[in-house]
C-alpha positions in Angstrom: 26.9 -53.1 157.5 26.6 -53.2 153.6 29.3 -51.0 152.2 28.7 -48.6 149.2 30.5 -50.8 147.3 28.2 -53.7 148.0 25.0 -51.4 147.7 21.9 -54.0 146.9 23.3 -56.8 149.4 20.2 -57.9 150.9 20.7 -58.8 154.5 17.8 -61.1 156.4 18.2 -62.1 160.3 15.7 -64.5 161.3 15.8 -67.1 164.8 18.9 -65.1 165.6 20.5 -66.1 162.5 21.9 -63.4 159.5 21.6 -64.5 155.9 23.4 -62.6 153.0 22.4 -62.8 150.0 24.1 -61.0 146.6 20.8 -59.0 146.1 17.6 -59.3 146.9 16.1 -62.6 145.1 20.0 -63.5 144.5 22.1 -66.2 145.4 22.8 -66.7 149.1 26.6 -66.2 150.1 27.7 -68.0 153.1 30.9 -65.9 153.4 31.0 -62.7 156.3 29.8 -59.7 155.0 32.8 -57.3 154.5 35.8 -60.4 154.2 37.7 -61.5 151.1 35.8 -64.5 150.5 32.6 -62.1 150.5 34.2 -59.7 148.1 35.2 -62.8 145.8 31.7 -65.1 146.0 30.0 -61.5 145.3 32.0 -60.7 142.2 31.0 -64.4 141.4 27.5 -64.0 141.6 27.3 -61.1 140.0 29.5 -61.6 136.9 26.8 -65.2 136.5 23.9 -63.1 136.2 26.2 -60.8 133.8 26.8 -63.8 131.8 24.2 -66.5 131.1 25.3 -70.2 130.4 27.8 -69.7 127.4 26.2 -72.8 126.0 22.6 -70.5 126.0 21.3 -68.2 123.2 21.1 -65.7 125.9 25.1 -65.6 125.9 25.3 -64.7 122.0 23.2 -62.1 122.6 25.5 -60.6 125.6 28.2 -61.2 123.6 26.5 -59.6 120.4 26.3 -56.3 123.0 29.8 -56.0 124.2 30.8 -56.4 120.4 32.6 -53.5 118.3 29.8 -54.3 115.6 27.0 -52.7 118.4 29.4 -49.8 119.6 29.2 -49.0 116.2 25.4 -48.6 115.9 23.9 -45.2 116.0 22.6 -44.3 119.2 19.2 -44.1 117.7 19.5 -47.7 116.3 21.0 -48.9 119.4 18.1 -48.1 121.4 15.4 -49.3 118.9 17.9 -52.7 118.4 17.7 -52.9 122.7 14.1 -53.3 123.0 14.3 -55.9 119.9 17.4 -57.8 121.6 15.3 -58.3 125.1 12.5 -59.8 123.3 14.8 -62.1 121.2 15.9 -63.1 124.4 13.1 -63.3 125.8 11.7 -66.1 123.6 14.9 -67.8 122.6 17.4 -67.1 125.6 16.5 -70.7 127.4 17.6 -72.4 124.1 21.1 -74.3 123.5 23.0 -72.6 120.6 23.2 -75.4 119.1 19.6 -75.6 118.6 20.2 -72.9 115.9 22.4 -75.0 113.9 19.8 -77.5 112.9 17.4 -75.1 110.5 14.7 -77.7 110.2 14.0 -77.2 113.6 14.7 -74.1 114.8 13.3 -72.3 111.3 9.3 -73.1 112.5 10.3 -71.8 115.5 11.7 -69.0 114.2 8.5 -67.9 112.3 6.5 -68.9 114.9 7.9 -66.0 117.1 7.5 -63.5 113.9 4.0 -64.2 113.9 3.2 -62.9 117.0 4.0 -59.8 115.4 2.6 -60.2 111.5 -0.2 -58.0 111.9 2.8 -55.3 111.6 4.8 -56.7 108.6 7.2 -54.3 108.7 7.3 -55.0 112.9 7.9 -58.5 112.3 10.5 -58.2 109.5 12.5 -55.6 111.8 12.3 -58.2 114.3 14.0 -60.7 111.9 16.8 -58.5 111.3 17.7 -58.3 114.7 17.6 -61.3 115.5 19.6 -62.4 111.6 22.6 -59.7 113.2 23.1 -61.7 116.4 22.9 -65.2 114.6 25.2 -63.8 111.3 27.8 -62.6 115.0 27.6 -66.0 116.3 28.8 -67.3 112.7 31.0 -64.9 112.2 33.2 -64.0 114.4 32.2 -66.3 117.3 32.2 -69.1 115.1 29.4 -70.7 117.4 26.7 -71.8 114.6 27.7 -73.4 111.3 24.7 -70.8 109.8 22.6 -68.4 109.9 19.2 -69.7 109.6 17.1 -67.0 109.5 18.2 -66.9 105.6 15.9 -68.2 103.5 12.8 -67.3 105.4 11.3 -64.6 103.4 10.0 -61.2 104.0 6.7 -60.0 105.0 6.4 -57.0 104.7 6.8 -56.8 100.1 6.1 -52.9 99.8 8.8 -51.8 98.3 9.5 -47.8 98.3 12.1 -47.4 95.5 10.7 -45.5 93.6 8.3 -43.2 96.1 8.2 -39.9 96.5 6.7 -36.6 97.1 4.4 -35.6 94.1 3.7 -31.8 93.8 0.1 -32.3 94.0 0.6 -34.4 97.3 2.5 -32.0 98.9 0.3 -29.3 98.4 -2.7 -31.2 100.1 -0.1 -32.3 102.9 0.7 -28.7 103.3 -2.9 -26.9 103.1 -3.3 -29.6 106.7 0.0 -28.4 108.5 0.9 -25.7 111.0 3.6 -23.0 109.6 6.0 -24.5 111.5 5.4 -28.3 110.1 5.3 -26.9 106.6 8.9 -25.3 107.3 10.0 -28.6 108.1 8.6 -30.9 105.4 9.8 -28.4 102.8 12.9 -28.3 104.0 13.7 -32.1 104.5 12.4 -32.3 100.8 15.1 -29.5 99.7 17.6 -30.9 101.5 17.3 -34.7 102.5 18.5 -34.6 105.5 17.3 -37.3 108.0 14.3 -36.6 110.5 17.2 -36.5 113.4 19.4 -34.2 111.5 16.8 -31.9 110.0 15.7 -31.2 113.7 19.0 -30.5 115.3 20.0 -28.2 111.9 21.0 -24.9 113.8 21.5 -21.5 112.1 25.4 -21.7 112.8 25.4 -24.9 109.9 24.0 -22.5 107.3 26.9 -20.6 106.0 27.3 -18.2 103.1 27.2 -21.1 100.2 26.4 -24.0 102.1 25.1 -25.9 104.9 27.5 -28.1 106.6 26.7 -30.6 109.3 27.7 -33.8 110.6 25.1 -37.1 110.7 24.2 -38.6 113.8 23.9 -41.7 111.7 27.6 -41.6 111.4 27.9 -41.2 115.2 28.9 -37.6 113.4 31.8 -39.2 111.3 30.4 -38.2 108.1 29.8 -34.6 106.7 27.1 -33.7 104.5 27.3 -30.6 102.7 24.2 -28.9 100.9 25.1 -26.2 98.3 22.4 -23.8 98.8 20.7 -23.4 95.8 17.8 -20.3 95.0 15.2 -22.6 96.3 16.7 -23.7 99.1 18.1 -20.4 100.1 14.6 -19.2 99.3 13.0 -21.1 102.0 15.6 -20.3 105.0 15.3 -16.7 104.3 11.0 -17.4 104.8 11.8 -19.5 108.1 11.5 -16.8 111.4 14.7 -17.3 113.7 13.0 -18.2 116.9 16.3 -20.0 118.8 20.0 -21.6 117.3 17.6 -24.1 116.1 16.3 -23.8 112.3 13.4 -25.7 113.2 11.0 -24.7 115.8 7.4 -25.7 117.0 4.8 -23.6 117.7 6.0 -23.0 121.4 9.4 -22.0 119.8 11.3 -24.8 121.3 13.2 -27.6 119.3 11.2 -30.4 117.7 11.8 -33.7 119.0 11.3 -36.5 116.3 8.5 -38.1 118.2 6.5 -35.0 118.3 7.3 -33.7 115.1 6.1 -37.6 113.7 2.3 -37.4 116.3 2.1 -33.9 114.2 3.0 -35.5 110.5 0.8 -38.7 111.0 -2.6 -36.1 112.1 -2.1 -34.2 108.6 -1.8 -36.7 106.5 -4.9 -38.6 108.2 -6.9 -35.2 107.5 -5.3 -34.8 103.8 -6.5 -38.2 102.6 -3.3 -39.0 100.2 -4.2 -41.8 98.3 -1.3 -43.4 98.9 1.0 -44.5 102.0 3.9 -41.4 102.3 6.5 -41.3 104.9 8.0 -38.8 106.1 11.3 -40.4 105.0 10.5 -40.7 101.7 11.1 -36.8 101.5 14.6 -37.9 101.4 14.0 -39.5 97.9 11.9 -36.6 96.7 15.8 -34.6 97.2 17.9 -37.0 95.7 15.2 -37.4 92.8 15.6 -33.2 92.7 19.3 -33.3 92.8 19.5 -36.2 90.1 17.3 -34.5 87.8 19.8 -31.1 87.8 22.3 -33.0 86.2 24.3 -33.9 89.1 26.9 -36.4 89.5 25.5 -39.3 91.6 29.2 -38.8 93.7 28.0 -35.4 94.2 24.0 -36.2 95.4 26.4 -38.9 98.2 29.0 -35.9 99.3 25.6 -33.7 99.7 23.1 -36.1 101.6 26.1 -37.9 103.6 26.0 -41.3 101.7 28.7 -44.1 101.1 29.9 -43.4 97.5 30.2 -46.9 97.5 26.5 -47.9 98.0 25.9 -44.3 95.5 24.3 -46.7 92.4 21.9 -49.1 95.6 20.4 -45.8 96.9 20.1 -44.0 93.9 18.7 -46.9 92.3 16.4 -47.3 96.0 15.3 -43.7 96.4 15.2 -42.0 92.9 12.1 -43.5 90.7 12.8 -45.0 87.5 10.8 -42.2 85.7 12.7 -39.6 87.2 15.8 -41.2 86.4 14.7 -41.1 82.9 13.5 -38.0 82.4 17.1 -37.2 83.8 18.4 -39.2 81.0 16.7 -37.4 78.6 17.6 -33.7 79.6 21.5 -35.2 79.8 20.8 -36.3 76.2 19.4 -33.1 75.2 21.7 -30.9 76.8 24.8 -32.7 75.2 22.9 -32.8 71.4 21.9 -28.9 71.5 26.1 -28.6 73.1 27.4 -30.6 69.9 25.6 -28.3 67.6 26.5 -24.9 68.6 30.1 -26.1 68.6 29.6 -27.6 64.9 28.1 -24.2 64.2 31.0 -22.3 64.8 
């Protein structure tokens, strides 16, 4: 009889005879069913298929997964990272690591895989950093390749967003194409910054008398972000209906899901016909650009959109555009001239 703790033993009699196998398709164990020696050529079996060849890629990428590094990811990034992890196993599992630690070799290889996938630059480059994390793990800490040699091999996709954002003019024709409750959200991810996940879980209990206070998933809810909330902002909470604990609500009154809220996003901008390529993300730069241009302190703008204040100057530098930042310059300038002569005044 297969125990419950031996559930998936596949069992075949045949001729009189009873063959046991670990699982159906598995290895064969000779070994009664039910005995020690079962229980110990089981665990055997099943702790190999747990663990490939430790001299395969397929074992860096196991051991990549067990690692603290992964724990760490956000859930969110953890699942988008699996799917990548089984296709970078997938095409490079069979190979000896030590196939990876001659980069003449392995580097056409390499960008032979990411060009199954360079119809979607961006695809293919998120592809490459995957597969750069386990490789940079098997140098450091496994200490199993000399290098990593997916540096070097450029990107494809060369857009770079650092200095996009929401225009006025663009957001109105985004707007004029959305349902109330889309326009709710896009106004309020541009007021406060807040990431898509986030924005979507902000409940009415976060919003208190001065601020909003909330944890970031991308944290794994170790950071706090904390929004003063300013006229405008306060403005446009007072506008939104209270439908459920949930700020944000679709027209069914139930909680937006990001996936749903993106279908929704993607069909307006189609019909508004921006002339250029806007994320939904890049409403996060349209806040800090906001908050940068009121004067305040770029350790502030991190405490309020849940930043390292060590990486402040990278993502200020990423997200706010260089005009912006100017014209911030400027009014800083101004403010301190106009300061220093009313105090020689007096």
């Amino acid at each position: 009889m297969v125990t419950a703790e031996h559930k998936g033993v596949h069992v075949v009699k045949a001729k009189g005879k009873t063959y046991t196998y670990a699982w159906r398709g598995g290895p064969r164990i000779f070994a009664a069913l039910g005995t020690p020696a079962f229980q110990k050529a089981y665990a055997e079996a099943v702790e190999r298929i747990r663990l490939p060849d430790e001299s395969s890629f397929s074992a860096l990428i196991t051991f990549y997964k067990r690692s603290d590094d992964y724990k760490k990811l956000a859930d969110s990034t953890k699942k988008n990272w699996s799917r990548w992890l089984d296709r970078v196993d997938e095409h490079f599992g069979c190979l000896r690591i030590k196939n990876f630690d001659r980069p003449d070799q392995i580097r056409p290889r390499i960008r032979k895989w990411r060009a199954n996938y360079a119809a979607t630059p961006r695809t293919a480059d998120y592809g490459m950093q995957v597969l750069s994390r386990v490789l940079s793990y098997a140098v450091d800490p496994l200490a199993k390749v000399s290098m990593n040699p997916c540096e070097g091999i450029k990107r494809l996709c060369s857009s770079n967003r650092a200095a996009i954002i929401w225009e006025a003019s663009e957001m109105q024709s985004m707007l004029a194409y959305c349902s109330a409750e889309a326009n709710f959200a896009i106004r309020l991810a541009a007021l406060t910054g807040l990431r898509a996940g986030d924005l979507f879980r902000l409940a009415w209990s976060h919003v208190g008398e001065n601020t909003i206070r909330m944890t970031t998933g991308k944290s794994r809810h170790q950071r706090e972000v904390v929004i003063p909330l300013y006229r405008e902002l306060s403005d446009l909470l007072d506008e939104i209906p209270i439908r459920s604990p949930i700020v944000l609500t679709n027209s069914r009154k139930r909680q937006w899901t990001v996936n749903g809220f993106a279908s929704v996003f993607n069909k307006a901008k189609k019909n508004a016909k921006l002339e250029r390529n806007l994320h939904f993300h890049d409403l996060r730069g349209t806040a800090a650009t906001k908050l940068y241009n009121a004067g305040l302190d770029k350790r502030i703008i991190a405490e309020i959109l849940g930043w390292k204040e060590e990486n402040v100057d990278r993502i200020i530098r990423r997200y706010v555009g260089r005009n912006a930042a100017t014209e911030a310059l400027i009014w800083k300038l101004d403010t301190a001239a106009v300061s220093t002569a009313s105090a020689n005044l007096l």
